[in-house]
N, C-alpha and C positions, 0 to 999 in steps of 0.2 A: 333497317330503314332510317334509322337515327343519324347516318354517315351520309342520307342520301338529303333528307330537311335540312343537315348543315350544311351541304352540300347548296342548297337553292336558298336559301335563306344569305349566305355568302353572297353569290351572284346577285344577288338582290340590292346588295350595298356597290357594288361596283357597275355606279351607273356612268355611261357615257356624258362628258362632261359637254355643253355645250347646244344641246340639241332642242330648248327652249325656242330659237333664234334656228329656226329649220331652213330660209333662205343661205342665212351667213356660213352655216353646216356644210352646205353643199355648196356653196363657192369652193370652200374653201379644201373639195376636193378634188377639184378641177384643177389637174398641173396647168395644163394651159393658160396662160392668163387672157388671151384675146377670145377666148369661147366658156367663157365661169357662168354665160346670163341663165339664171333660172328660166325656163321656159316652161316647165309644165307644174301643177300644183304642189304645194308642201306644207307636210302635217307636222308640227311640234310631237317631240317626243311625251311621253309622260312617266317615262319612267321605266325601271328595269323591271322586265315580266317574263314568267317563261312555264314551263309544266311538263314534269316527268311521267310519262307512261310505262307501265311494264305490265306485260302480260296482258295486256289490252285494260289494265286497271291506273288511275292514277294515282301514281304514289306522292308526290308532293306539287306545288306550286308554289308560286312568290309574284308579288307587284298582284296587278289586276288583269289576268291573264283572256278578259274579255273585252279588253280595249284593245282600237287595229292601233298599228301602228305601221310605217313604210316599211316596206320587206328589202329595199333597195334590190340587189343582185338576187337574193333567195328568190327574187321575182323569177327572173332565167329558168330555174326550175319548173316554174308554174306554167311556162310557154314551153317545156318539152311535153308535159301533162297537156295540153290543147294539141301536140303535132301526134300526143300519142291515141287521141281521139279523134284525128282526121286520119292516122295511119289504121287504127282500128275499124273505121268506118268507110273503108275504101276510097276516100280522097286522097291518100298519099300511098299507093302500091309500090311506090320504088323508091327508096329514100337516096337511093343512089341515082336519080335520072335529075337532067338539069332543071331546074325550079322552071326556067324558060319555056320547057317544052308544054309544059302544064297551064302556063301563067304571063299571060303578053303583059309585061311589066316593064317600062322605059328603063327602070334602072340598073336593068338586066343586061341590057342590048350591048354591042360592043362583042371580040371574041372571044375575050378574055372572062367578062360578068358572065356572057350566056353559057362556061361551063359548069358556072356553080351549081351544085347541087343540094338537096334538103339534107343530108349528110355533113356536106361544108355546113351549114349555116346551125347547123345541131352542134359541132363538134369546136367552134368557133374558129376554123382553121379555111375559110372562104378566100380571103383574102381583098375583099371587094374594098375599092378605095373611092367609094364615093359619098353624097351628101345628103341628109336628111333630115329636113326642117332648123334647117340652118346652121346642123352640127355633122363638120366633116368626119371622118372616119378619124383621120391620123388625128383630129385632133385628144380623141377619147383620153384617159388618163390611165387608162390598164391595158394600152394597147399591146404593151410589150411583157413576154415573158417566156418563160420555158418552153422551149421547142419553136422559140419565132422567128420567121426568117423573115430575106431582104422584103422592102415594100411593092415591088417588081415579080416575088414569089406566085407562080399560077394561082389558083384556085388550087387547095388542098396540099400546099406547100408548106406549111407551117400553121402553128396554133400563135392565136393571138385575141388575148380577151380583151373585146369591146362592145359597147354600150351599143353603138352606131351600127352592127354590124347585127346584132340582135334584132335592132327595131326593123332590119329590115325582113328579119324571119316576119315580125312581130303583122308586119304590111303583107308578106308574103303570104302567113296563113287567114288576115282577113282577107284576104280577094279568095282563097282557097275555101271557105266556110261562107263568102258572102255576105257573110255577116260580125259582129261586133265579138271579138272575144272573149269578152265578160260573159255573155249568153253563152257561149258555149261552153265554158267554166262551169256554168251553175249548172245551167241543164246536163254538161256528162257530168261529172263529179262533184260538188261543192251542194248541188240542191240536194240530191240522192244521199248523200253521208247527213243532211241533216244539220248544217253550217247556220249561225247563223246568219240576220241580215246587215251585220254589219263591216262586213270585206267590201271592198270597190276595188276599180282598177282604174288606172287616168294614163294617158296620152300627154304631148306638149300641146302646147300653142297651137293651132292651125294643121294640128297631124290628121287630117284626113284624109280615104281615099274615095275616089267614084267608081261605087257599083250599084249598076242597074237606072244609073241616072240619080241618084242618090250618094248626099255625101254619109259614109260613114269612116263613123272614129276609129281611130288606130291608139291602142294603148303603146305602152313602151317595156323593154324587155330588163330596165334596172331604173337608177333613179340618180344617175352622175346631175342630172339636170333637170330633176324633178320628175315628179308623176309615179308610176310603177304602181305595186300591189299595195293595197293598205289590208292588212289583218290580221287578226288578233291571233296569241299564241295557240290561244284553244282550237280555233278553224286550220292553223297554220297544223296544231296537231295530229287534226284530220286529215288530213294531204300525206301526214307521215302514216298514221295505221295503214293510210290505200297500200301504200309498196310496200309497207312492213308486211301486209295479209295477199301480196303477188295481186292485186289490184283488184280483190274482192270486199264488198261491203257487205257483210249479214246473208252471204251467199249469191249475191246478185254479183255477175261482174260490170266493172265499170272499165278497168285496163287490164287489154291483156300483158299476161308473164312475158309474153314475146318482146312489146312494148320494154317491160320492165327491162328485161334481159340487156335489150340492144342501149337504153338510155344506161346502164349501168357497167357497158364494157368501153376500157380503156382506149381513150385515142393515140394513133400511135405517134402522134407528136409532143403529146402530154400525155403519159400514162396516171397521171393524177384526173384526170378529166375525162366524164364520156357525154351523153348528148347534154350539157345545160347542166350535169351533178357533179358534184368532187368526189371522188374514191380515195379514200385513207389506206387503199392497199401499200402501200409505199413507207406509211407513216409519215409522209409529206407535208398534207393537211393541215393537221392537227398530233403534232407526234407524240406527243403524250397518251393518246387515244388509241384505242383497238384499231388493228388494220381492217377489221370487218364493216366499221362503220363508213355510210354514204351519206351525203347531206347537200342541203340547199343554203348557199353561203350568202352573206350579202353586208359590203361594207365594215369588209375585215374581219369578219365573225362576230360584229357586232349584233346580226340579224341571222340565226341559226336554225334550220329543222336538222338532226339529226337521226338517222334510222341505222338501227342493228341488228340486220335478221337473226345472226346469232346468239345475242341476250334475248332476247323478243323485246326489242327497247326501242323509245322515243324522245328524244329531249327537244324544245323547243325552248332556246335564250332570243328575250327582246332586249336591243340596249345595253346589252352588258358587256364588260371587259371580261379579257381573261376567260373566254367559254373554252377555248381545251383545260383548264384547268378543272372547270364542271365536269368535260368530257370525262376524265381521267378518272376523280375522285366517283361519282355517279357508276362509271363500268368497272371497277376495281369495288364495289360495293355489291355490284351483280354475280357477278365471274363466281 
């Protein structure tokens, strides 16, 4: 265990340089220059935190690993965890039928939007090119990558990771639950593991939507432009025991294996990706690391949960540089 405290102790000193000035942060990763405005809240870093589990025991920590901080992208994660508790709960039977059919939504309409499916919009391979509270699609900064095709590609024609294309799951499963996806967070998962109270979830600017004659909020599915999950590595850690234990707590379930299965099998555009998770099967990832490990990534592996059914392992980096290096050193200390 001595490989494993020098190991986070490290991580510890390589803190993200810059993240004081959390507006200036986030401009400044916004390629686009004519779409950088911050629209939804932002929390200054405080530092690099993180916390190793094994065995369901903690074996080390570093920073103050009960402070939130922005999960940026590892947010994504946490909106497949909400579609896996409306697939759970019989709101979502067909992850393969058009969003459409289920959800009279404008932004759907058209021949092209109305074939998208809760599939596409899991696997981020939709293709949908439209706008949402004032951030268009193409403009995103990670629109492009591995497996992406023309901007013209159908629905389900290519993988392509964006912010814009999330937030519209993100609207899609509030009108689907009715209600605010924070609530649904704590109530299936996050209250039941025993979290504490200080996670939140934020929305931009004026992201609401009308149900029931009532406006509610819309969070957002990263943080290219603020807002997303805020929480601490310890809570963050809890999200990793659910799938590390096939999505039981203390015997109760909260997600089914089924759930877990399908978020954790390869899309065939990106086989590094399945609904909202990265898969290390490849060694793509994080190459340094086990192909067994899965994880919720956010802002270049600056913001990390890491889960290894095959160590019975969890790592959880906030803020820090160089987490496959963690990865590495930490599983080669297990193995």
């Amino acid at each position: 265990m001595s490989v494993i405290r020098a190991a986070s102790m490290a991580q510890q000193s390589r803190v993200t340089p810059g993240i004081e000035d959390m507006k200036s942060y986030l401009e400044s990763q916004v390629a686009d220059v004519s779409h950088r405005e911050v629209i939804g809240p932002a929390l200054p870093g405080s530092g690099a935190s993180g916390v190793i589990v094994h065995g369901g025991e903690r074996v080390a920590s570093w920073g103050d690993p009960g402070v939130p901080e922005m999960a940026f992208s590892a947010t994504k994660s946490v909106v497949s965890t909400v579609a896996g508790l409306a697939f759970d709960g019989g709101l979502l039977p067909d992850v393969h039928q058009p969003v459409r059919d289920t959800l009279d939504m404008p932004e759907l309409t058209g021949p092209r939007a109305g074939t998208i499916t809760w599939h596409h919009l899991l696997q981020q391979t939709s293709q949908w090119d439209g706008e949402l509270w004032g951030k268009p699609a193409w403009a995103d900064a990670g629109s492009l990558g591995p497996g992406s095709a023309p901007p013209d590609a159908p629905p389900g024609g290519g993988w392509a990771y964006n912010d814009v294309r999330v937030n519209l799951l993100c609207l899609a499963l509030t009108r689907l639950f009715a209600r605010p996806l924070p609530s649904v967070l704590r109530e299936g998962v996050l209250g039941p593991m025993g979290a504490s109270g200080t996670w939140s979830w934020h929305g931009y600017r004026g992201a609401t939507t009308r149900i029931g004659g009532e406006e509610v909020p819309v969070v957002s599915g990263g943080a290219h432009w603020g807002g997303g999950l805020w929480i601490s590595a310890d809570d963050l850690a809890l999200l990793g025991l659910l799938y590390l234990r096939d999505g039981e707590h203390h015997g109760r379930r909260l997600l089914s294996r089924e759930w877990i299965d399908r978020t954790w099998s390869p899309c065939d555009h990106n086989p590094d990706y399945g609904y909202l998770w990265w898969l290390n099967d490849r060694r793509r990832v994080f190459p340094a690391a086990p192909p067994t490990g899965r994880c919720a990534r956010g802002n270049g592996g600056r913001h990390l949960l890491w889960v290894d059914p095959e160590r019975d392992l969890v790592i959880v980096s906030r803020w820090g540089e160089d987490a496959g290096g963690l990865l590495h050193e930490v599983s080669a200390a297990i193995s």
